[in-house]
C-alpha positions as a Markdown table, in Angstrom:
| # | Residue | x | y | z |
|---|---|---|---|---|
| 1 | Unk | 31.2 | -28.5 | 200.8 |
| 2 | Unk | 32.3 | -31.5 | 203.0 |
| 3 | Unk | 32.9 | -31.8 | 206.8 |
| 4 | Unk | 33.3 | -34.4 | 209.6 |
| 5 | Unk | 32.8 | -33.6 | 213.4 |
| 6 | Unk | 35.0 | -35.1 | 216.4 |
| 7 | Unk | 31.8 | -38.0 | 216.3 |
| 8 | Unk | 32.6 | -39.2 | 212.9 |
| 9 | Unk | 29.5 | -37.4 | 211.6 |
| 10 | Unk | 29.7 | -36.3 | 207.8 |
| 11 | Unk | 27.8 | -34.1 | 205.9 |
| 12 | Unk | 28.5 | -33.7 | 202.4 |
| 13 | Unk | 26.5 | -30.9 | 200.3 |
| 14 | Unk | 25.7 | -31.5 | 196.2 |
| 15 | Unk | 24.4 | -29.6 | 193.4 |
| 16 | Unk | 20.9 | -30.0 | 193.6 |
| 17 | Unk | 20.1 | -27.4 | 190.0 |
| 18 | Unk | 16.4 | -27.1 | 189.3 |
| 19 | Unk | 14.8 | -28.3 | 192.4 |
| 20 | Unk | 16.5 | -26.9 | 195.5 |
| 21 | Unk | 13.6 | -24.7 | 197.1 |
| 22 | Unk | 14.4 | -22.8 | 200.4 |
| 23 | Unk | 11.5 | -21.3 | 202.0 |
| 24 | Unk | 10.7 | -18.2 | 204.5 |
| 25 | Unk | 11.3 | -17.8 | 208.0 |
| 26 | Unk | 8.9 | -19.7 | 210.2 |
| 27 | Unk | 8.9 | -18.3 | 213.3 |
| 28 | Unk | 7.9 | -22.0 | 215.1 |
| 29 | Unk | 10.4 | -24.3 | 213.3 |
| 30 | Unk | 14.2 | -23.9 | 213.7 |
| 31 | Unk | 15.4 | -22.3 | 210.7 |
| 32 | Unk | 18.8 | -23.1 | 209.1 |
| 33 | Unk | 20.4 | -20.9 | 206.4 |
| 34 | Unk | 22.1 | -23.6 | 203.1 |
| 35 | Unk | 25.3 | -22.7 | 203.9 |
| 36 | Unk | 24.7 | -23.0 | 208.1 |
| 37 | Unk | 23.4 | -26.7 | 207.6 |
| 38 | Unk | 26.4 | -28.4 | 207.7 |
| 39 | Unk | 28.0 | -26.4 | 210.9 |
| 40 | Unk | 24.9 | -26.3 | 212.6 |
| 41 | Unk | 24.6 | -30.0 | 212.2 |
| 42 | Unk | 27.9 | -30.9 | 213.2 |
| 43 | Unk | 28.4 | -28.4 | 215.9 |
| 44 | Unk | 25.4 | -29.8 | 217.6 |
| 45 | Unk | 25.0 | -33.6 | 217.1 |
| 46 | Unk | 27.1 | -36.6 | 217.6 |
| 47 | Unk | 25.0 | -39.3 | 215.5 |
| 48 | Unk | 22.4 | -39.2 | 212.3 |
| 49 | Unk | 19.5 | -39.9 | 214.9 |
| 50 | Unk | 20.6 | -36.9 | 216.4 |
| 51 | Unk | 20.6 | -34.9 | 213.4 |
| 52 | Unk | 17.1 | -36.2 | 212.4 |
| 53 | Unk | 15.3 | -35.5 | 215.8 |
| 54 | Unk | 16.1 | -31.3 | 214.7 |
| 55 | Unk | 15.7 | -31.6 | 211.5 |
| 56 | Unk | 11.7 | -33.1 | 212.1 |
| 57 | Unk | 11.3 | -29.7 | 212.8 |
| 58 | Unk | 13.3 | -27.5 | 211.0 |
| 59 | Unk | 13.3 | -25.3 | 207.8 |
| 60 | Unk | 15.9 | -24.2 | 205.4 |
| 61 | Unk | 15.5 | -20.5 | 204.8 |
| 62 | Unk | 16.2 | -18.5 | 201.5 |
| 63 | Unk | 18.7 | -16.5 | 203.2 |
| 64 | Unk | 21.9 | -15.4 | 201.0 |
| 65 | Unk | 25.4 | -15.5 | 202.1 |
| 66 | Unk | 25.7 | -12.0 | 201.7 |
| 67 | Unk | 25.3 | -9.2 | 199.3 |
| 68 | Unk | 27.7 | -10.6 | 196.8 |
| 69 | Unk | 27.4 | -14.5 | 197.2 |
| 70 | Unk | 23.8 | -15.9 | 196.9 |
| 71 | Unk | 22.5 | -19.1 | 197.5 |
| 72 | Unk | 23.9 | -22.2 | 195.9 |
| 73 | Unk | 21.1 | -25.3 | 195.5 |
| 74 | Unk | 22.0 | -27.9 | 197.1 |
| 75 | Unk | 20.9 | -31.2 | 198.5 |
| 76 | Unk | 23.0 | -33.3 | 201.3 |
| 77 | Unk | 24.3 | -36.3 | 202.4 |
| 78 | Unk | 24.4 | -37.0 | 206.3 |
| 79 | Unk | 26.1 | -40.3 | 207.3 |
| 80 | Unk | 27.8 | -41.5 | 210.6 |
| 81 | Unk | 29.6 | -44.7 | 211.1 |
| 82 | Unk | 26.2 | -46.7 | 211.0 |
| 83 | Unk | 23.6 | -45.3 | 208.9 |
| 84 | Unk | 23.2 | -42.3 | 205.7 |
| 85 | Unk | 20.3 | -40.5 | 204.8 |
| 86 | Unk | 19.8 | -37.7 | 202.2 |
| 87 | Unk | 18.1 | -34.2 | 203.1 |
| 88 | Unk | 16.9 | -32.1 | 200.5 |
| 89 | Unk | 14.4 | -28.7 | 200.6 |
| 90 | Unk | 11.9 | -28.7 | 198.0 |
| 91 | Unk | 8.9 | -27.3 | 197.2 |
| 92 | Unk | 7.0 | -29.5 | 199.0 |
| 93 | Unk | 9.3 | -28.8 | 202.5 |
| 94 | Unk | 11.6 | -30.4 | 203.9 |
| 95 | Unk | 12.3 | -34.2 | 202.8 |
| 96 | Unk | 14.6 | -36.4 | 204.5 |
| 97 | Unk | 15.7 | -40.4 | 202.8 |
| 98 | Unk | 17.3 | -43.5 | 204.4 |
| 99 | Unk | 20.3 | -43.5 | 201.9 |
| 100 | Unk | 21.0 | -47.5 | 202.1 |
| 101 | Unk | 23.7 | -47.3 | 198.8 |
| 102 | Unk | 26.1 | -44.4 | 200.5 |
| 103 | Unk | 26.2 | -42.5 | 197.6 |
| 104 | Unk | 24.7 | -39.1 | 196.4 |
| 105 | Unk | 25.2 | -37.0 | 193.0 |
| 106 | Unk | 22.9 | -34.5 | 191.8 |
| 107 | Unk | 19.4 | -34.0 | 190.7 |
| 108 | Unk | 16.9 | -35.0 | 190.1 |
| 109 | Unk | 15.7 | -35.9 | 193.8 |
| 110 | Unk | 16.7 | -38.9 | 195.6 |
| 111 | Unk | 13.5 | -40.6 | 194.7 |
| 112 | Unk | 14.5 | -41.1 | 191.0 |
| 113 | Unk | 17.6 | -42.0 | 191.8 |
| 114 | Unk | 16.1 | -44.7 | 193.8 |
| 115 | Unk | 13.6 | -45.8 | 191.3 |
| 116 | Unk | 16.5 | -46.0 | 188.4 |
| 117 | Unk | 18.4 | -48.1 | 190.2 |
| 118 | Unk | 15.8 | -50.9 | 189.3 |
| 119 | Unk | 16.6 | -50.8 | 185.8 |
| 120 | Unk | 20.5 | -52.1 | 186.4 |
| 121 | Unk | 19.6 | -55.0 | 188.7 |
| 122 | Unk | 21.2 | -57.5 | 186.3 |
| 123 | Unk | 24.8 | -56.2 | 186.5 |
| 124 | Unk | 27.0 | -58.4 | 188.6 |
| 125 | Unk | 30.4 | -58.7 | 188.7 |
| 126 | Unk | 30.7 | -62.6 | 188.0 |
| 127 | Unk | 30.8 | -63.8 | 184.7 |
| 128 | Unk | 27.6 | -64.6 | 183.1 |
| 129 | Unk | 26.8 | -67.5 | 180.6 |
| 130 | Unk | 24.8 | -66.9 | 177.1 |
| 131 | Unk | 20.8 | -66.1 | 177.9 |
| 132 | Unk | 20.3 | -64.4 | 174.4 |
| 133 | Unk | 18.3 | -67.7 | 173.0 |
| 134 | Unk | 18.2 | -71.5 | 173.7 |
| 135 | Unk | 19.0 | -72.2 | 169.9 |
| 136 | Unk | 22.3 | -69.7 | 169.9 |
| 137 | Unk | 25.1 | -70.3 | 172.8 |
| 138 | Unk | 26.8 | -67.3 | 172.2 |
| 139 | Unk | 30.5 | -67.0 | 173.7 |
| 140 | Unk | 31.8 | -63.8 | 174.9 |
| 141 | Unk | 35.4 | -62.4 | 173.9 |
| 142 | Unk | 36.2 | -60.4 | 176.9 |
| 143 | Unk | 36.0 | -60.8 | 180.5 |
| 144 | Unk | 33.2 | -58.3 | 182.7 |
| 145 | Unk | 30.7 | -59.2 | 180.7 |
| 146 | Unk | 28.2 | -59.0 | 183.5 |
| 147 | Unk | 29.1 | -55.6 | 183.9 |
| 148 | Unk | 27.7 | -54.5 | 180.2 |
| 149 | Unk | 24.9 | -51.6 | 180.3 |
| 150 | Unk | 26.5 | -50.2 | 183.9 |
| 151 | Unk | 26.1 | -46.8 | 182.9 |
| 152 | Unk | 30.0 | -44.4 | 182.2 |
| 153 | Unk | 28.1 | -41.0 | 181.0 |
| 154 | Unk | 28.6 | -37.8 | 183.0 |
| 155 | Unk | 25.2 | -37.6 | 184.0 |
| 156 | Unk | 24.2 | -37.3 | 187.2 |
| 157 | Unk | 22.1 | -40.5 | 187.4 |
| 158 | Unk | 24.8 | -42.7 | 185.3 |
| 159 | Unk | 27.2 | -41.6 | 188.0 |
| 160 | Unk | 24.6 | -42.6 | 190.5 |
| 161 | Unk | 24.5 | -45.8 | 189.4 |
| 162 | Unk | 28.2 | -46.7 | 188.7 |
| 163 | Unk | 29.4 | -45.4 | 192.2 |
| 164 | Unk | 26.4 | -47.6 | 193.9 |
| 165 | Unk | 28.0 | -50.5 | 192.2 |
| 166 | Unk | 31.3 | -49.9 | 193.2 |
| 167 | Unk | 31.0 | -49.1 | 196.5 |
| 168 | Unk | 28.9 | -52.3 | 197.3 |
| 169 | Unk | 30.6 | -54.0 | 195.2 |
| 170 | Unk | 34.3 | -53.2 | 196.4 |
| 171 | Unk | 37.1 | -55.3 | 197.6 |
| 172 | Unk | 40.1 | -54.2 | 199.4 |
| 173 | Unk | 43.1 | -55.2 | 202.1 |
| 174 | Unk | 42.2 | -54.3 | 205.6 |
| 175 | Unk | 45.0 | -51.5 | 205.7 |
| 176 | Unk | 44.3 | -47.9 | 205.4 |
| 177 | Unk | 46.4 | -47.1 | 202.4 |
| 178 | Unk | 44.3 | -50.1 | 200.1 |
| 179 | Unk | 41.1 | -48.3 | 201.8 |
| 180 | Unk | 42.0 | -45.1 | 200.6 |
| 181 | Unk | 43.4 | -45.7 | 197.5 |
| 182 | Unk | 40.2 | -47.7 | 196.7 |
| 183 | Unk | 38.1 | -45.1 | 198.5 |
| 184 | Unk | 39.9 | -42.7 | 195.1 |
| 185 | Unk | 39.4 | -45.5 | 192.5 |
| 186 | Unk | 35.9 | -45.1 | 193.3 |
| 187 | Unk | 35.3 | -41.7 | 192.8 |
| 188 | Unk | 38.0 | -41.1 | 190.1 |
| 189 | Unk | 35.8 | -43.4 | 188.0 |
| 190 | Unk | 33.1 | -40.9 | 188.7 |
| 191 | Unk | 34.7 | -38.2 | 187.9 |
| 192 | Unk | 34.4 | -35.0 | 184.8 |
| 193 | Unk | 37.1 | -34.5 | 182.7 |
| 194 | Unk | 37.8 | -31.2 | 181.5 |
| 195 | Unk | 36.7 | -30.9 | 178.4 |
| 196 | Unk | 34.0 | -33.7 | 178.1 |
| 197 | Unk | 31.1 | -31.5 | 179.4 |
| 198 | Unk | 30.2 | -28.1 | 178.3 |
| 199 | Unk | 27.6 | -26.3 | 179.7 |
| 200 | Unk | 25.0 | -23.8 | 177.3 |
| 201 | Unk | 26.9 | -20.9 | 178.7 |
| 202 | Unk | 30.6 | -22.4 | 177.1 |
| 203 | Unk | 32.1 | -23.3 | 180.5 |
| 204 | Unk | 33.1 | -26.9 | 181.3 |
| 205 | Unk | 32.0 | -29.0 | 184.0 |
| 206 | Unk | 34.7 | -30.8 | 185.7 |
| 207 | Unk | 35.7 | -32.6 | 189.0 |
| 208 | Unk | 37.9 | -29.6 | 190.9 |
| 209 | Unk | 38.9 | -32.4 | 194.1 |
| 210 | Unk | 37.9 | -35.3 | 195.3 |
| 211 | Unk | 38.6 | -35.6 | 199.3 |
| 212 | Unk | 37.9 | -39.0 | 201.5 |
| 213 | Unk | 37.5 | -38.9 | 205.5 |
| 214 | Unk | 38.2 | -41.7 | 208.2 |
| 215 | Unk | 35.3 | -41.3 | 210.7 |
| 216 | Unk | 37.0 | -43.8 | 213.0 |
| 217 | Unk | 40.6 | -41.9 | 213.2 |
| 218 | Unk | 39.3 | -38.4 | 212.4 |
| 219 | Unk | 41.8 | -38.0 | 209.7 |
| 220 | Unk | 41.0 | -36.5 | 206.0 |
């Protein structure tokens, strides 16, 4: 699901329900199986530019595991210690995203989630003074009031959302234990709770692990 190489390159796969589309063999491009993307790319390439230059010319086949494990749909995020970008196989091919927030959930396509983003451009994390009419100064009782209408459903563009503004948003000590431990804040407050979301078929989604990766040690 997740995995760094000796580079610092990451690759991260994501349920990607509904629009995940992996086409035939084609016998000019390079083609890559869903579940050989993430080796492949890490046992070949050191950087994302690397990654891209194959992918320009690559397809990812509808090839299953094996007889008893099928395809899972997925969509990925590829980062190394300077730039992430999003791949995902759709009907249309092969798309591939600059990814300038460092963050990826599920679907709909990276596009929306790009778009939606727009509509939470007034959340900041200072403290923000009455605008609701020149004829009523209203006070607030509680502090993060700029921070009202940042989305805390379990959907995947709400999570979207909140992670973006958390990560670019976040301050910590320089030492590795704050990092990390803020690295976890961060996706804890992302996170499904047993129990809060059940699926037509009576099963519940939940967050099985969480896992965090320091591309400049090469330690998970």
């Amino acid at each position: 699901a997740d995995a760094t190489n000796e580079y610092g390159l990451s690759i991260a796969g994501l349920q990607f329900e509904g629009y995940a589309k992996y086409h035939k063999h084609d016998p000019k491009k390079t083609n890559i199986a869903p579940f050989e993307l993430i080796p492949y790319l890490l046992g070949t390439c050191k950087t994302v530019k690397d990654a891209l230059q194959i992918l320009k010319n690559s397809v990812i086949i509808n090839v299953d595991f094996n007889s008893k494990v099928g395809n899972s749909n997925l969509h990925w995020m590829i980062a190394d210690k300077k730039e992430s970008y999003v791949i995902e196989s759709v009907e249309e091919g092969l798309k591939v995203y600059k990814n300038p927030y460092g963050v990826l959930t599920n679907n709909p396509p990276f596009p929306f989630h790009l778009e939606n983003l727009k509509l939470y451009l007034n959340i900041t994390n200072e403290e923000v003074e009455s605008r609701f009419s020149n004829s009523l100064m209203l006070t607030s009782f509680t502090s993060g009031n700029g921070t009202y209408g940042l989305p805390g459903d379990y959907t995947s563009p709400s999570r979207f959302v909140k992670a973006s503004y958390l990560l670019n948003n976040s301050k910590s000590e320089k030492d590795e234990l704050s990092n990390v431990a803020q690295f976890f804040h961060i996706l804890d407050s992302v996170a499904v709770t047993r129990g809060a979301v059940r699926s037509f078929n009576g099963k519940y989604r939940t967050t099985i692990y969480s896992s965090c990766t320091n591309v400049n040690k090469g330690v998970y």
